[in-house]
VMD Tcl script that draws the C-alpha trace (Angstrom):
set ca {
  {7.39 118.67 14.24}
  {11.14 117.84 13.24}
  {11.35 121.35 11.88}
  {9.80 123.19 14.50}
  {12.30 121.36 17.08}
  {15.05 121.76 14.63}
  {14.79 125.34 14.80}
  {14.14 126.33 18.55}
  {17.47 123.99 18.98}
  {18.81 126.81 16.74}
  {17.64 129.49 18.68}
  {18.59 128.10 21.93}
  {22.01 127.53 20.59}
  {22.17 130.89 19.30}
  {20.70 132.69 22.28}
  {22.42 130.75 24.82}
  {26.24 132.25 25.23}
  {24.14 135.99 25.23}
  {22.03 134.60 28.13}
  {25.03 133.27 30.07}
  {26.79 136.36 29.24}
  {24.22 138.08 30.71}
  {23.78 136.27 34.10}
  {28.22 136.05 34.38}
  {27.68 140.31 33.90}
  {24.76 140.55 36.54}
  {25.96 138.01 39.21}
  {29.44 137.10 38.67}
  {30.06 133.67 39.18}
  {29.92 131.64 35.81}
  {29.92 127.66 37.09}
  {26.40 128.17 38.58}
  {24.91 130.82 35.97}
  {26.02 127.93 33.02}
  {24.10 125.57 35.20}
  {20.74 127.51 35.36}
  {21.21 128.32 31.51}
  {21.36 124.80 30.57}
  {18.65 124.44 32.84}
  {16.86 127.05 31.14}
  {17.37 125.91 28.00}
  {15.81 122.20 29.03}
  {12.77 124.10 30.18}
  {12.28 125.49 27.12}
  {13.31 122.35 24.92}
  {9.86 120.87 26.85}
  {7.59 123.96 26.62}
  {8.47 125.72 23.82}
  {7.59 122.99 21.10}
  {4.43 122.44 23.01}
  {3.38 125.90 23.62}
  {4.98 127.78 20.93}
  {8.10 130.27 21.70}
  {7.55 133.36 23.18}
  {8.01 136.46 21.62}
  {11.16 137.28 23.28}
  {12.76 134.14 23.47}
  {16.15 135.38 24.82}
  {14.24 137.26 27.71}
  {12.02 134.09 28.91}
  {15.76 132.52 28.79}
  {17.03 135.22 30.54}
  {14.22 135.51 33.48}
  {14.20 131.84 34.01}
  {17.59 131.37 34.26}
  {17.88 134.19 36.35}
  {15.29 133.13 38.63}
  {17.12 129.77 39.23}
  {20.66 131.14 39.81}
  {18.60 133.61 42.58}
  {17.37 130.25 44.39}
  {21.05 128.96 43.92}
  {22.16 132.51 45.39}
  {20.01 132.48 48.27}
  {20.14 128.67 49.30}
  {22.40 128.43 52.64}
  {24.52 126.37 50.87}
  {25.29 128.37 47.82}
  {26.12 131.05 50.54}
  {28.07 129.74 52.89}
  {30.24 128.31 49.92}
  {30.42 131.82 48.30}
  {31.49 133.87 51.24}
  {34.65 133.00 51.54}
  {35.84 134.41 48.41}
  {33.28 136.46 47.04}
  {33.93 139.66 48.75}
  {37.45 140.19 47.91}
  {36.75 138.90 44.20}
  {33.24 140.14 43.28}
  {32.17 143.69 43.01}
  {29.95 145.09 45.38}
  {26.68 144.54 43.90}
  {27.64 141.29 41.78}
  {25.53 139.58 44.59}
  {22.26 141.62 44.56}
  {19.76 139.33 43.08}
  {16.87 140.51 41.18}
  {13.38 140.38 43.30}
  {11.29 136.87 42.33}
  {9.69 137.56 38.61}
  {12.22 140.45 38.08}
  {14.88 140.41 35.72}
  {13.86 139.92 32.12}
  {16.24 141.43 29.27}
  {15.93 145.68 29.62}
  {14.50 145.48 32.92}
  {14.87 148.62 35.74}
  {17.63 148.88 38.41}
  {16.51 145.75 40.00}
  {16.71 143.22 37.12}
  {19.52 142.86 34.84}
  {20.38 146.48 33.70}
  {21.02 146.95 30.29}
  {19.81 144.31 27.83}
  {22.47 141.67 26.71}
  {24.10 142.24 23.59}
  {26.79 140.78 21.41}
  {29.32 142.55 23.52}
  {28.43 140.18 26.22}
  {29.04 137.20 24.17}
  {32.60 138.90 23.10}
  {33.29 139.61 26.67}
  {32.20 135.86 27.88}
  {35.05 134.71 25.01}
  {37.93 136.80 26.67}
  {36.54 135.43 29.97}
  {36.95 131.74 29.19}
  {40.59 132.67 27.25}
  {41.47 134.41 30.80}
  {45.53 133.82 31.48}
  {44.77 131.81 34.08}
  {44.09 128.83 32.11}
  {46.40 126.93 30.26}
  {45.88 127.33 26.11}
  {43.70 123.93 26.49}
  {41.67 124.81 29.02}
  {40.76 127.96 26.85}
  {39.82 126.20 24.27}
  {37.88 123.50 26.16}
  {35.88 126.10 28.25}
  {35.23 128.24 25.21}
  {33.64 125.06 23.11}
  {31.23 124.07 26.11}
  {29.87 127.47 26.94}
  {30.31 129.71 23.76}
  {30.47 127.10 21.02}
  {27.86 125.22 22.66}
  {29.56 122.03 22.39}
  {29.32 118.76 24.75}
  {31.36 117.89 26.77}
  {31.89 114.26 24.63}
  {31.80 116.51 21.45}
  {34.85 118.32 23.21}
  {36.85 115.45 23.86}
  {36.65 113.89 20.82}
  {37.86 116.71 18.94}
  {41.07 116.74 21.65}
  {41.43 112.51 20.72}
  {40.62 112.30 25.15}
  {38.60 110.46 27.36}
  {35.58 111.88 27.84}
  {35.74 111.88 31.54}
  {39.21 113.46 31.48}
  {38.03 116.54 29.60}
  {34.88 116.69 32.07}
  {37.43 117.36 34.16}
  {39.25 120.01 32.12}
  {35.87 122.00 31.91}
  {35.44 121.69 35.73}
  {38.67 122.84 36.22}
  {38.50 126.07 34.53}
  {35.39 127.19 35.33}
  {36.67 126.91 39.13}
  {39.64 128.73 37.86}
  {37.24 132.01 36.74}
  {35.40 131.83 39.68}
  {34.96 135.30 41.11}
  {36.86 137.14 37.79}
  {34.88 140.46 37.14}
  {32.48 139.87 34.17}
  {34.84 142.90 31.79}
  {36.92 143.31 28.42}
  {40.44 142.94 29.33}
  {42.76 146.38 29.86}
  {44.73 147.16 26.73}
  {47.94 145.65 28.01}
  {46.43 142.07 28.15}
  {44.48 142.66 24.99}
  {46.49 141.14 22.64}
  {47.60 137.84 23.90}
  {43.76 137.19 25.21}
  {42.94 138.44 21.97}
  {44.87 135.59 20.36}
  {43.90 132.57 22.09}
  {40.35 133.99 21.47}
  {41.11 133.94 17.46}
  {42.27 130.69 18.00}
  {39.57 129.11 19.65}
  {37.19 130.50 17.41}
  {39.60 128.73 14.65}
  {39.01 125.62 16.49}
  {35.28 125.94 16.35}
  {35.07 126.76 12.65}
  {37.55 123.69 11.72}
  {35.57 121.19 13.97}
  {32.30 122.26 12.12}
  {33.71 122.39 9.06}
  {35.46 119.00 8.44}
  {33.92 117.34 12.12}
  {37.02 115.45 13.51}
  {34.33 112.51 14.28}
  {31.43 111.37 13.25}
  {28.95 110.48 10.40}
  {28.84 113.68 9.37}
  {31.74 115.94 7.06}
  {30.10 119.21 8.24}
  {28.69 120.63 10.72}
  {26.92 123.98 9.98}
  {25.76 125.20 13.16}
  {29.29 125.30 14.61}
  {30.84 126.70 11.24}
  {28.34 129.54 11.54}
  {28.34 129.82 14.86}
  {32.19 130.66 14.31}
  {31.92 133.00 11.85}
  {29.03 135.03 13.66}
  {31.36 135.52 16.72}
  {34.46 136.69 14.76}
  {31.73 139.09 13.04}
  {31.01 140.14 16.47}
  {34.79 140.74 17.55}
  {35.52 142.19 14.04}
  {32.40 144.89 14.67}
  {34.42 145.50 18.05}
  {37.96 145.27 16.69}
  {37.12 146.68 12.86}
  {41.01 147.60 12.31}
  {42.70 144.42 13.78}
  {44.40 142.68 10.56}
  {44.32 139.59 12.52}
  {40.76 139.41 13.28}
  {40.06 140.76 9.37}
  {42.12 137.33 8.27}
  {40.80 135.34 10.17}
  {36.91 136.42 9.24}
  {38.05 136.19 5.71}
  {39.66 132.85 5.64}
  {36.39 131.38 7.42}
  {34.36 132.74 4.95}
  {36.24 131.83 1.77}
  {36.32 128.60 3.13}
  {32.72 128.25 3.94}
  {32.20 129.31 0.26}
  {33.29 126.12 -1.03}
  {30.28 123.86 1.45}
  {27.83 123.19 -1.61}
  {30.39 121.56 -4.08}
  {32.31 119.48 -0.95}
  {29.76 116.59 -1.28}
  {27.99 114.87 -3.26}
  {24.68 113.31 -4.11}
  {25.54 110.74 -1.09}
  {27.34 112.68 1.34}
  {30.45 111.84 0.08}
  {33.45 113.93 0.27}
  {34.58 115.91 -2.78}
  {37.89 117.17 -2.49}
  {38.96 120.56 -3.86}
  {40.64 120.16 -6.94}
  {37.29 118.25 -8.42}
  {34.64 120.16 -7.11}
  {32.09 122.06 -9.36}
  {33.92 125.25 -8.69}
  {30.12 126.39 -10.27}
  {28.15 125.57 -6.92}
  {30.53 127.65 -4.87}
  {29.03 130.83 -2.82}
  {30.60 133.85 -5.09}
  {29.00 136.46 -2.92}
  {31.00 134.96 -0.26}
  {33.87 134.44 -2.05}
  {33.56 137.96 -3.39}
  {33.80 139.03 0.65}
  {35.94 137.02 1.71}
  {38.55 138.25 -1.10}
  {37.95 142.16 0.17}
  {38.32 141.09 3.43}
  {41.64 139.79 2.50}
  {42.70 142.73 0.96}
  {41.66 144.97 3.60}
  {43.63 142.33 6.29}
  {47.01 142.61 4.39}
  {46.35 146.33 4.42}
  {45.71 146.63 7.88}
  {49.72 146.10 9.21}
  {52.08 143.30 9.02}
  {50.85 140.05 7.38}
  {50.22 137.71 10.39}
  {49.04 133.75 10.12}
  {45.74 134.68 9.47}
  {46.32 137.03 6.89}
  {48.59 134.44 4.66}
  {46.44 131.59 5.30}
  {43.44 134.52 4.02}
  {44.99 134.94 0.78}
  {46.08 131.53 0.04}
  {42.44 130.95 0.65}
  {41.50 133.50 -1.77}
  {44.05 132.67 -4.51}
  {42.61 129.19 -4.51}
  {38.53 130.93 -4.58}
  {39.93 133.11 -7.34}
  {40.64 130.41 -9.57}
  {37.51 129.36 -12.17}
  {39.51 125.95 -12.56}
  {41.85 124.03 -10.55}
  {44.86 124.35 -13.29}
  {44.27 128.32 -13.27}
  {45.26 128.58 -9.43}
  {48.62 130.32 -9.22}
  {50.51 127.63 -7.20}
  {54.07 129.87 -7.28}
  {52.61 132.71 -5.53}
  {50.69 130.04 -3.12}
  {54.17 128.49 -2.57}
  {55.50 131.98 -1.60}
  {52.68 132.79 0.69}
  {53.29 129.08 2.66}
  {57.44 130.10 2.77}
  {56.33 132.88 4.51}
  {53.57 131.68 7.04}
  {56.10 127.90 7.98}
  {58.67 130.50 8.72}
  {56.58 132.52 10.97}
  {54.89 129.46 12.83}
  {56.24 126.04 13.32}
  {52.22 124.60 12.60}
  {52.45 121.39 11.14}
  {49.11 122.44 8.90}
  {50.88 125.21 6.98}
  {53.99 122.81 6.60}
  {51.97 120.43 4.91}
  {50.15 122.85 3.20}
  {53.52 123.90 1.71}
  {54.11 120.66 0.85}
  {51.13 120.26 -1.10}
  {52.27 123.11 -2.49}
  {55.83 122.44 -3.50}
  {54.35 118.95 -5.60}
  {52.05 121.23 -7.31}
  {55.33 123.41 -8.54}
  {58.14 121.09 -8.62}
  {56.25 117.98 -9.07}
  {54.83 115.45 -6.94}
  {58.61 113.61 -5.95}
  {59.42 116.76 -4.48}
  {56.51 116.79 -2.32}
  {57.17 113.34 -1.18}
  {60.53 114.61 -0.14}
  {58.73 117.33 2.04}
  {55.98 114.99 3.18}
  {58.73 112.57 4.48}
  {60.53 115.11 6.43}
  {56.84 115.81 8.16}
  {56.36 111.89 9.04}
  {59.52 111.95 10.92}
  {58.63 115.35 13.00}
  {55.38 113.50 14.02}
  {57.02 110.27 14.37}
  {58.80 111.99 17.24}
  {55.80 113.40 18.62}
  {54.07 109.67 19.03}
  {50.64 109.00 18.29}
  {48.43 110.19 20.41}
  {46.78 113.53 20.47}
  {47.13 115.95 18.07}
  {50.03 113.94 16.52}
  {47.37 110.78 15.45}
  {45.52 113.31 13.78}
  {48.50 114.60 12.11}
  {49.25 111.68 11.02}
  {45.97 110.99 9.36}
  {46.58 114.10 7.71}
  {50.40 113.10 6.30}
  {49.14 109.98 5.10}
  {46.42 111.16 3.18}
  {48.97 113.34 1.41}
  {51.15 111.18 0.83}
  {48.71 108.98 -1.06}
  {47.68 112.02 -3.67}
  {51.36 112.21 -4.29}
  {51.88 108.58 -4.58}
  {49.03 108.34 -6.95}
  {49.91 111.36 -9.49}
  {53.88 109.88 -9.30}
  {52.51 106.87 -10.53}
  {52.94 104.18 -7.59}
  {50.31 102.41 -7.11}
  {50.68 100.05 -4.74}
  {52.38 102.19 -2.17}
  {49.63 104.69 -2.49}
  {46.66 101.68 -1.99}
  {49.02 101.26 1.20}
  {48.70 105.03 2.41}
  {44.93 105.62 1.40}
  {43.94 102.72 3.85}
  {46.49 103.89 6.49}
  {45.29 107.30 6.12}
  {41.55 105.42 6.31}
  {42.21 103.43 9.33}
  {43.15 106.77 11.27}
  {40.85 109.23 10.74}
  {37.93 109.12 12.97}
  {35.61 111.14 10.32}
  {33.54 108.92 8.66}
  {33.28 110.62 5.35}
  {36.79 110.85 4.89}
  {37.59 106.95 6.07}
  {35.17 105.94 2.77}
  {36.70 108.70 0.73}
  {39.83 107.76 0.99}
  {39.00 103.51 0.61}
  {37.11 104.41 -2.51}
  {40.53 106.06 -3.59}
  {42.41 103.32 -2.34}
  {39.83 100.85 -4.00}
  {39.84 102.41 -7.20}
  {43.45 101.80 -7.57}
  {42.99 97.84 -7.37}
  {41.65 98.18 -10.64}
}
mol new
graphics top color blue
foreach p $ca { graphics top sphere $p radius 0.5 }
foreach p [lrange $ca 0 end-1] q [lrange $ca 1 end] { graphics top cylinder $p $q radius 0.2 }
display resetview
């Protein structure tokens, strides 16, 4: 039974931004169609394990959810509160509902036109990255009702109270209200096309080292991520940025089997059983690389694609070319101030010139953040500095000021794995 509900959780996670998609398309007005999805998707939670799934499980989804956004639609309520602003905002027939038991995916003029597709699920992305919300709001709306996250998942990835990013979500999808379900006209494309590479960055990086948690990884939103930047790749097959950014998930995602061990624990890169590592992945994530750089100016993505790679190419840790990995991070911290790549380049710059010299760089970092305080993304770049710091400590040979930055570095993360990673390292160093 833990199977069976394991896997319809699956498929309701992977059917349900299509069936949204497909009710914001039909109807136009996404705050109510999320709420008869996730109604939906309780329904069939409770029926499903009990009377097996149905052969078209995205098309039950689709008919019952469409069925209770019609009683929304037709309540007096529900109209009298649409009225207002629905005729200047929605297109003509955005409000025609499809007839009781109508509706199901492919059905006639009266249910839900075409069947949904991935190009819904692309166009429900540039939806929640619309210009009218701030760069947060993007990224929170995107989480809830493409990456499927909740709304506590959500805030603890943004280090907020839960009921303050409740409030975030709410906010944005009253912000959308009445925008016409479409792809955005080619002289928006690009910006909406970034924050939507950079939410779906978010998504990958919260399921691939979870921010919180007992868990270090969290496959269904790693995959999820790299399934929709397939999708917008299939749609956008010569945008270098979208290329990178496919190929940096993936050669990432290569490395999952040989991150933990027997236990759980966390294995960091330069010991891992390079041995255990996806090659077939690796193998496409380094063509996608190639054909990224080839595909117009290098862009973040693209460096942080073939520093990935380098680092995949390498059948040992001392074979990875650390110059030309120091060159690629010169050239990404000068195009974006992101305090990742400069500690990535500091990393980097220890591994050349030795570990003092990445001390040097590490300290300049602490006093950036310093500035920044502590809360929000700032604690967790802190964590991050720390954690560095202590490598560096270790292979320059103090001890006891690296003990001191392993537990600090412990003490702020709110991963679990990587709070008893880092006290074993700190631990071992008593001896």
């Amino acid at each position: 039974m833990g199977r069976a509900t394991d896997d319809i959780e699956d498929l309701l996670r992977r059917h349900a931004p299509q069936v949204l998609g497909a009710l914001v398309r039909r109807y136009g007005h996404f705050d109510p169609a999320e709420d008869s999805v996730q109604e939906a998707l309780i329904a069939a939670a409770e029926q499903w394990p009990r009377d097996g799934i149905p052969d078209n499980p995205r098309g039950w989804l689709i008919r019952v959810a469409s069925r209770l956004l019609t009683d929304r639609l037709r309540s007096d309520e529900a109209r009298r509160r649409r009225e207002e602003t629905a005729a200047a905002l929605t297109p003509a027939d955005a409000l025609v509902a499809p007839p009781p038991g109508e509706g199901p995916a492919g059905a006639g003029p009266s249910g839900l036109g075409r069947a949904p597709s991935e190009d819904d699920t692309l166009t429900l992305l540039f939806l929640c990255c619309h210009p009218a919300l701030s760069p947060a709001a993007q990224i929170a709306l995107t989480l809830r009702a493409v990456g499927g996250l909740t709304t506590a998942e959500i805030a603890r990835a943004h280090l907020v109270p839960e009921a303050t990013m409740a409030q975030r979500i709410s906010r944005a999808k009253r912000a959308v209200r009445g925008t016409q379900f479409r792809q955005p006209d080619a002289r928006d494309r690009d910006q909406r096309l970034a924050a939507v590479l950079q939410v779906l960055y978010l998504i990958f990086n919260e399921g691939y080292t979870a921010t919180a948690g007992p868990d270090l990884h969290r496959t269904d939103l790693a995959r999820e991520a790299i399934r929709l930047t397939r999708a917008v790749r299939r749609l956008l097959p010569h945008e270098g940025r979208v290329t990178g950014l496919l190929a940096l998930m993936v050669l990432t995602e290569a490395r999952t089997p040989a991150r933990t061990g027997p236990d759980g624990e966390l294995i960091p890169l330069d010991e891992q059983d390079r041995a255990l590592w996806d090659r077939t992945a690796v193998a496409e994530g380094i063509a996608l690389a190639e054909d990224a750089l080839a595909q117009g100016p290098a862009g973040d993505y693209q460096l942080q694609a073939a520093i990935a790679a380098l680092h995949d190419e390498a059948k040992r840790a001392e074979d990875t070319d650390w110059p030309q990995i120091l060159a690629l991070y010169d050239l990404l911290v000068r195009r974006s101030p992101d305090p990742a790549a400069a500690l990535g380049r500091a990393v980097a710059v220890a591994m050349v010139e030795g570990p003092r010299a990445g001390l040097a760089e590490v300290d300049a970092l602490t006093e950036t953040a310093g500035t920044a305080g502590t809360s929000g993304t700032a604690g967790q770049r802190n964590h991050r500095l720390d954690a560095v710091r202590a490598h560096l400590l270790e292979r320059a040979g103090d001890m006891t000021a690296a003990r001191t930055a392993y537990r600090a570095a412990a003490d702020a993360t709110l991963s679990e794995p990587e709070a008893r990673y880092l006290r074993r390292r700190a631990d071992r160093l008593d001896r």
